[in-house]
C-alpha positions as a printed Julia matrix, in Angstrom:
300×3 Matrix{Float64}:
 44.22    1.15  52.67
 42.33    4.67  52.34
 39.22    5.15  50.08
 40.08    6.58  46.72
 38.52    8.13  44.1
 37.11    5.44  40.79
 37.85    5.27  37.54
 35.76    7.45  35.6
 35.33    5.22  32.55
 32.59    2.74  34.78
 29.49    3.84  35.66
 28.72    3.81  38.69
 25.5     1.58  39.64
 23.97    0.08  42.44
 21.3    -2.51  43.66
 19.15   -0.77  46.37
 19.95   -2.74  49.34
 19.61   -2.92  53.02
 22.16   -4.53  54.92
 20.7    -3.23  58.56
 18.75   -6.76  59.27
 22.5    -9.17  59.04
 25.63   -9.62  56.74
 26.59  -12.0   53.72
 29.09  -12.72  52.21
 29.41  -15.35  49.15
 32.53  -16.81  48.45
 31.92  -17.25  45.03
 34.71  -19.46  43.43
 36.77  -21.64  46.2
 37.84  -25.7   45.61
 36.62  -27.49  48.83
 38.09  -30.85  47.41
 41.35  -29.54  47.4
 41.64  -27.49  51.14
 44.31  -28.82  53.44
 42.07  -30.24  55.97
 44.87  -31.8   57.97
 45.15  -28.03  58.86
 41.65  -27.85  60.7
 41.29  -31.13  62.2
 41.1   -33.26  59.02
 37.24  -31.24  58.69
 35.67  -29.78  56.05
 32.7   -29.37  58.4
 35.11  -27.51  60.83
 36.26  -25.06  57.66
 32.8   -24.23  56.53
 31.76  -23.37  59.97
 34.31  -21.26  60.44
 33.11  -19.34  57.59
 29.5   -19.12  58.45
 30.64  -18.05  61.71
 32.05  -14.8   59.94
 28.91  -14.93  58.13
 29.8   -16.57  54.9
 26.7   -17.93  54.0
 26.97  -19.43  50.66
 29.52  -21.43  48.98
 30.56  -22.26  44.76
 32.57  -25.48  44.83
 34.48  -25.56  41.23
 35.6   -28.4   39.47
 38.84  -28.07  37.54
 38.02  -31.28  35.65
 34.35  -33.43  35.13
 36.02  -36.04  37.11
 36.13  -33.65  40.22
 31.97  -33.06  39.91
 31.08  -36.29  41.89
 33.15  -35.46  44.58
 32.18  -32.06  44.86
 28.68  -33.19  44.4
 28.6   -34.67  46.76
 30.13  -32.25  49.32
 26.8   -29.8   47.64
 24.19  -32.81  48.96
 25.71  -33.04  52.46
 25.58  -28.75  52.55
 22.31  -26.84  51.72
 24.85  -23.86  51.07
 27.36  -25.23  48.69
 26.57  -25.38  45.4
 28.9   -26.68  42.05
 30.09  -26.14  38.69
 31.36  -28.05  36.54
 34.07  -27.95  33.76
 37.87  -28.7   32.99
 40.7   -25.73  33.82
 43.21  -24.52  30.97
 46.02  -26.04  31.86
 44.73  -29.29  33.41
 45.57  -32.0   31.06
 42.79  -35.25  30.54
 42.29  -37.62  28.17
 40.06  -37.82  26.28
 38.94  -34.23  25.79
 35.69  -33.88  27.04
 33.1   -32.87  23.71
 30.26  -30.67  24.57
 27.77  -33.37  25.6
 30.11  -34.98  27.42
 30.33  -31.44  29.34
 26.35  -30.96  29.37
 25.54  -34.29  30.43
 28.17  -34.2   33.45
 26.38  -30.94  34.55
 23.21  -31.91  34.13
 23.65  -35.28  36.09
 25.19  -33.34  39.08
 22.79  -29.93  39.2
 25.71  -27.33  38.45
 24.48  -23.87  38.33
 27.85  -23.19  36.7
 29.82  -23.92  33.65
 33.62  -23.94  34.25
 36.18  -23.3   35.73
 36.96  -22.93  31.91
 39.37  -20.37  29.94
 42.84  -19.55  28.38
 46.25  -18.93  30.32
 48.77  -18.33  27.8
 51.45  -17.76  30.72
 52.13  -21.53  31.07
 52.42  -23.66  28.3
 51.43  -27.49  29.77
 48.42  -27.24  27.68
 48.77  -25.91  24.21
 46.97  -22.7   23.26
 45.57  -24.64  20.41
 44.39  -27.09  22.51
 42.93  -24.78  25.52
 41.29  -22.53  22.85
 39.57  -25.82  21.29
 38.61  -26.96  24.68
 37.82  -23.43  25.85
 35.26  -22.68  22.87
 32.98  -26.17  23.77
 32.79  -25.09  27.29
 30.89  -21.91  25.82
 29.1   -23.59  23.44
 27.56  -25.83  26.65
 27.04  -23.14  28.65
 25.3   -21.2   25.49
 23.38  -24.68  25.02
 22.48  -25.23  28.57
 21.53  -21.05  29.6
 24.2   -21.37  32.68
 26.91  -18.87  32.98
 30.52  -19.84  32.51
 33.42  -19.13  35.09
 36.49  -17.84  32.88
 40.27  -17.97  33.86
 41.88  -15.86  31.81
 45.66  -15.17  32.19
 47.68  -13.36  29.41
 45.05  -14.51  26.63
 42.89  -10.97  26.48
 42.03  -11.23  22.51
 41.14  -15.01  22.5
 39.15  -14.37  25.36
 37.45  -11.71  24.33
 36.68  -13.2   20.73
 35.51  -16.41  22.03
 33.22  -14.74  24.63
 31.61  -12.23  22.21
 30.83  -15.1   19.7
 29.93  -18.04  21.32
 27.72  -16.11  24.56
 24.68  -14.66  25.47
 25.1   -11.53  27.24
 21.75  -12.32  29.29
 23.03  -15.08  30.73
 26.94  -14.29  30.9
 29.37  -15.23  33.08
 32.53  -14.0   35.16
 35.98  -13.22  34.82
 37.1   -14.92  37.66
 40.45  -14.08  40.24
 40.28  -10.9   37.68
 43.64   -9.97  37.28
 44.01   -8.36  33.82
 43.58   -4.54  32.35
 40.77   -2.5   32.94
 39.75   -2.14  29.14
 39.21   -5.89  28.95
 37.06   -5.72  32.01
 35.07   -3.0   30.8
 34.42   -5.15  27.56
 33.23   -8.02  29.7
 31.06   -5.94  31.28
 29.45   -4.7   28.54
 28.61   -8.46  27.2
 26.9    -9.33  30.3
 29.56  -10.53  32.87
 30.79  -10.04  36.72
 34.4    -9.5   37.31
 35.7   -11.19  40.53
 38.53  -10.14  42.89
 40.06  -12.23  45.24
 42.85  -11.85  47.96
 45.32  -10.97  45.38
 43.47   -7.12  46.43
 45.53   -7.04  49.49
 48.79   -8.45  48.23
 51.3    -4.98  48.71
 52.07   -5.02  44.97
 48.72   -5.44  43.49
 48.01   -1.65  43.16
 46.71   -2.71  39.46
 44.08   -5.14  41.05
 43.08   -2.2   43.78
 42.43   -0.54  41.11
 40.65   -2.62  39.65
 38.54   -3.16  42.58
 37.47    0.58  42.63
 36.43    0.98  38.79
 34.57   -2.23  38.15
 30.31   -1.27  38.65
 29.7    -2.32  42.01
 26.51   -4.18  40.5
 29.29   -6.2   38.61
 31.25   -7.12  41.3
 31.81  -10.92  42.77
 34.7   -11.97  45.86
 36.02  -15.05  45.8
 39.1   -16.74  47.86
 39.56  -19.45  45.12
 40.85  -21.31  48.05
 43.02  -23.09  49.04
 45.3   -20.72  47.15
 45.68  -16.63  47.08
 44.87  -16.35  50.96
 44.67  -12.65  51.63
 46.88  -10.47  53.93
 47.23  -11.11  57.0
 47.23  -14.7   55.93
 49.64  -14.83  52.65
 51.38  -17.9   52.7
 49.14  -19.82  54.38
 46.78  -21.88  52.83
 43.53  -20.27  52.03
 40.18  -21.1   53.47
 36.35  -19.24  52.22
 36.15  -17.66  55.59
 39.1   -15.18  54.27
 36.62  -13.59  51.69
 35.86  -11.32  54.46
 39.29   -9.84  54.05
 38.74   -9.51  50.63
 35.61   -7.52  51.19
 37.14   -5.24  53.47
 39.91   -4.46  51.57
 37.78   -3.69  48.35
 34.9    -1.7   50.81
 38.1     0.54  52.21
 39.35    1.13  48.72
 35.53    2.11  47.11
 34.94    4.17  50.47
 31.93    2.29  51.51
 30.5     0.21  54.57
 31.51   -3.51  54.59
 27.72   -4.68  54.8
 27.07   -2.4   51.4
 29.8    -4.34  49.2
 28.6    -8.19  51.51
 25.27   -7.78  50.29
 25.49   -5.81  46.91
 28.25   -8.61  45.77
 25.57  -11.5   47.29
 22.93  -10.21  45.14
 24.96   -9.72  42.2
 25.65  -13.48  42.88
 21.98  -14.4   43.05
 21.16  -12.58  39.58
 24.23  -14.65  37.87
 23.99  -17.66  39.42
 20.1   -17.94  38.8
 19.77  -21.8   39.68
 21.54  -21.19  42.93
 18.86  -18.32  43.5
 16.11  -20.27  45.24
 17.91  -20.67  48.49
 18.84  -16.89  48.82
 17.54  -15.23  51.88
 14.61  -13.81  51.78
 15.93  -10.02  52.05
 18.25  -10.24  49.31
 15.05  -11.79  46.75
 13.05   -8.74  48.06
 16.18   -6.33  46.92
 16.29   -7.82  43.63
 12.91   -7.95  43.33
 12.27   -4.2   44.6
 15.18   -3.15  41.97
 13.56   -4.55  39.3
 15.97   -7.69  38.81
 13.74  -10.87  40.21
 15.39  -14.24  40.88
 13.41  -17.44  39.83
């Protein structure tokens, strides 16, 4: 895919990195509970290897319900470069429904540096959209409460999303708009209440021109990959099951269609990930705390 020009709505802006000394790349939203290990030896160990060997160097395990935290707890403990979230997905259905302490306390107890995955998808209806926008709105209110940022799936919903995001967050600690498959007006309002935008493999899918797009406009200082595997795996690999090594594809994809080096988006979208994800900040490498730090944006 050839380098093409940006939307002109985004600025353009940029952390002022060096990528000469080694490359990183984050996979920032992937479910390592739910990979098909039977593919890779029945080895999580194996799969996360694999991924460092392409120099993948930091991992965000996300719940899709507070009973998935322990287990990917404890995945984070056994792996200094894995860390969690913690939340219930739109359409997952539980019972009860988790209040707003019940959501704080879970990530509290288990050190997430996330809130979520949380959201609306109005394209499927085995959650009502009463019900996802109640359950959506205390998910905000606990990340609001508890200064993390919140991981949003959003899916056909832009106006609920929106709303609840502008009222219930605080644009210095926002969030992201993760798997980002929507319009580029609602990403541009995102943006300009404090969040990252995240692309996945969906970027190299042949009929995802919208989400190329996508990939060019969005501030590279707002950018985030992901593989949210075990699903989406990137070309070469559609139809296979997805593993966080394949955010590489997804960087080179996005670096060929922004006409840039694939070390320039690795480390610009690892630092953005450092400045959202502030509790996961102490174990970034040194280089990428000095970037920060030289650009004015310091990491606790």
């Amino acid at each position: 895919m050839g380098a093409r020009r940006s939307s002109t709505f985004f600025a353009a802006q940029r952390v002022a990195i060096s990528s000469e000394s080694f490359r990183m790349f984050v996979d920032s939203h992937c479910h390592l509970d739910r990979l098909k290990l039977e593919e890779h030896g029945g080895s999580l160990e194996a799969v996360l290897d694999a991924a460092r060997a392409r120099h993948v160097h930091q991992f965000l395990a996300i719940a899709v319900t507070l009973d998935d935290v322990p287990e990917i707890s404890a995945i984070a403990r056994q792996h200094e470069d894995v860390v969690i979230s913690a939340g219930v997905h739109p359409l997952h259905q539980v019972d009860p429904e988790p209040t707003v302490e019940d959501i704080k306390k879970c990530a509290e107890r288990f050190g997430a540096v996330a809130i979520g995955e949380t959201g609306l998808d109005y394209h499927y209806e085995s959650v009502s959209r009463e019900l996802q926008y109640e359950r959506f709105t205390r998910h905000l209110i606990a990340a609001r409460e508890l200064e993390l940022p919140v991981i949003i799936h959003t899916r056909e919903a832009r106006e609920d999303t929106l709303a609840l995001i502008k009222q219930h967050t605080d644009p210095a600690v926002g969030g992201v708009l993760h798997c980002f498959t929507e319009d580029l007006d609602m990403a541009r309002v995102a943006v300009g209440h404090g969040f990252m935008v995240s692309i996945s493999g969906i970027v190299t899918f042949r009929n995802a021109e919208h989400v190329r797009e996508l990939a060019r406009a969005i501030p590279l200082d707002r950018l985030l990959i992901e593989t949210d595997s075990p699903y989406l795996a990137p070309v070469p690999y559609r139809g296979t099951s997805n593993v966080p090594g394949n955010v590489v594809e997804v960087a080179e994809c996005i670096a060929a269609e922004r006409g840039i080096t694939v070390d320039e988006l690795a480390m610009q979208t690892t630092a953005n990930f450092y400045r959202l994800f502030r509790a996961a900040a102490p174990e970034a490498p040194d280089n990428v705390r000095e970037a920060l730090a030289s650009s004015g944006m310091l990491i606790d």
